[in-house]
N, C-alpha and C positions, 0 to 999 in steps of 0.2 A: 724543679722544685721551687717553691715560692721563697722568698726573703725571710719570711719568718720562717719554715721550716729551716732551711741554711742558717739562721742564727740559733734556733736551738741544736742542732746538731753542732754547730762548731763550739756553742759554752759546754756540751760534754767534753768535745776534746781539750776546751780549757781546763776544765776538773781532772780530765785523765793528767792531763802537765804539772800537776800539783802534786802527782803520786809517786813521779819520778825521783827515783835516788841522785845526790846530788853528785855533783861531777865538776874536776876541773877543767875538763876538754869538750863539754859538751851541752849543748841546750836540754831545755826539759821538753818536751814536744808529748802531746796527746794524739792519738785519733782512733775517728770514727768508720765503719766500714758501713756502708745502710744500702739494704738493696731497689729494687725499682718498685717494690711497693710501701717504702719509705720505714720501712722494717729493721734494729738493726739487727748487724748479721754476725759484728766482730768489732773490737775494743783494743789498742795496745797503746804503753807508752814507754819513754826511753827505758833501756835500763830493766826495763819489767822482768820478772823473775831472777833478778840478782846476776844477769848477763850482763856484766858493762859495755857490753857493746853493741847490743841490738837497738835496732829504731823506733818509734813507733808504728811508721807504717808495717814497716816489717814484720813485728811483735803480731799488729792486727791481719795481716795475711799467712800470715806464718800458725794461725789460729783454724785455717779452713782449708779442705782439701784443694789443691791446684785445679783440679775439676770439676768444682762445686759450680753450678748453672748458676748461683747467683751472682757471681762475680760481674756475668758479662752485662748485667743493665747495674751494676753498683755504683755510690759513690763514695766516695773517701773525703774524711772532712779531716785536716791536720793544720797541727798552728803552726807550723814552719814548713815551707818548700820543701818537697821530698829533695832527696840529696841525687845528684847528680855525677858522685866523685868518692869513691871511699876506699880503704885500705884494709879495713878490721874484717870486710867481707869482699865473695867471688862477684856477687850481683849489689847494685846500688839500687835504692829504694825506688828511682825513677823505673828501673828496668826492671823490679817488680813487678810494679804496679802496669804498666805497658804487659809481660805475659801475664796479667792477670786478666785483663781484656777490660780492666774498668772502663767506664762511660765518661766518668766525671769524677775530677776531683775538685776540692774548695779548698785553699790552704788560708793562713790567716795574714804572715809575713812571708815575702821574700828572704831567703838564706843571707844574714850579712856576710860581711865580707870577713867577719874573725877570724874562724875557723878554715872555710874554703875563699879560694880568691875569687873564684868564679861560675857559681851556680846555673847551674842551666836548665834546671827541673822542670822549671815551668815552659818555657820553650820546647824542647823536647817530645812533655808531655802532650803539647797542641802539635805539636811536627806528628806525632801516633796517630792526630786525629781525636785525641783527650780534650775533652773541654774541660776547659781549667777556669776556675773563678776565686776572686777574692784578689789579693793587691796584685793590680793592674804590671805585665810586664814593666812600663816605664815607672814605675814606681807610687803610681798612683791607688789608693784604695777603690777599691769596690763600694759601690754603694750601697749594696745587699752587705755588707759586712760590717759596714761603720757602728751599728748600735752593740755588735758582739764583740770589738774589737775595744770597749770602754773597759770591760770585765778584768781582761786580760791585763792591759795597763795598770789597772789597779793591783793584781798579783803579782807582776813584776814589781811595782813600786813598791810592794808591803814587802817582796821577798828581796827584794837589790837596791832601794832606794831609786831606781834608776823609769825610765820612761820605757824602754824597749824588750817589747818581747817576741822571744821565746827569751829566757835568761837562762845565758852563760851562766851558771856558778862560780866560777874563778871570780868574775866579776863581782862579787858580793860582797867581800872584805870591808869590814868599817866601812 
């Protein structure tokens, strides 16, 4: 997909992180699910349906049968690193999204280190065979992502004061 498609598909998942109930243990995180004919197919974000525990990507796979043909040319646009480590469920959003057979995924941020010590979603995801795009393992952005990654900034700092997103809510206090 070209850079502009990839950045309008990742400001929905910015709008879907806006819908998220707030939380003190958890990021707000959007995404998108869009298949190979650039269609989408599926929509979720943290928290969606009054679950405090479900993820976004989750929320949006958890929307369409496990055997649905479009999965296998899909991609997934989320603003935070699928999780690689979880508690509150049997499967982590990485090991979703791997049986799900996607092609690709776009994420926005790397997983900071708040929550989990050591994220490895993105890695992982390319170890499947996943082409992952958006900030660079070492920590570097993407260039396809930099002009959608302004948006996001801005809703963090209207919502946290703060530069960094996905936002923590805890974080938000005066």
């Amino acid at each position: 997909m070209s850079d502009s498609t990839d950045e309008r598909w990742m400001r929905l998942a910015i709008e879907l992180a806006w819908q998220c109930p707030p939380s003190p243990t958890a990021y707000s995180v959007g995404a998108v699910l869009v298949d190979a004919d650039g269609h989408e197919i599926s929509r979720g974000f943290s928290r969606e349906g009054g679950d405090p525990v479900v993820h976004a990507e989750e929320s949006a796979l958890g929307k369409l049968a496990a055997d649905d043909p479009r999965l296998a040319g899909a991609t997934m646009y989320s603003t935070l690193e699928p999780c690689s480590q979880r508690k509150s469920r049997p499967r982590t959003c990485t090991q979703l999204i791997i049986a799900a057979g996607l092609r690709r995924v776009v994420i926005a941020w790397r997983e900071p280190a708040l929550f989990v010590a050591d994220c490895q979603g993105y890695e992982l995801l390319a170890e499947a065979g996943i082409e992952v795009a958006g900030e660079a393992a070492d920590g570097r952005q993407a260039v396809e992502l930099a002009a959608s990654l302004a948006p996001a900034s801005a809703a963090s700092a209207a919502m946290c004061r703060s530069s960094a997103v996905p936002v923590p809510r805890r974080r938000c206090s005066g």
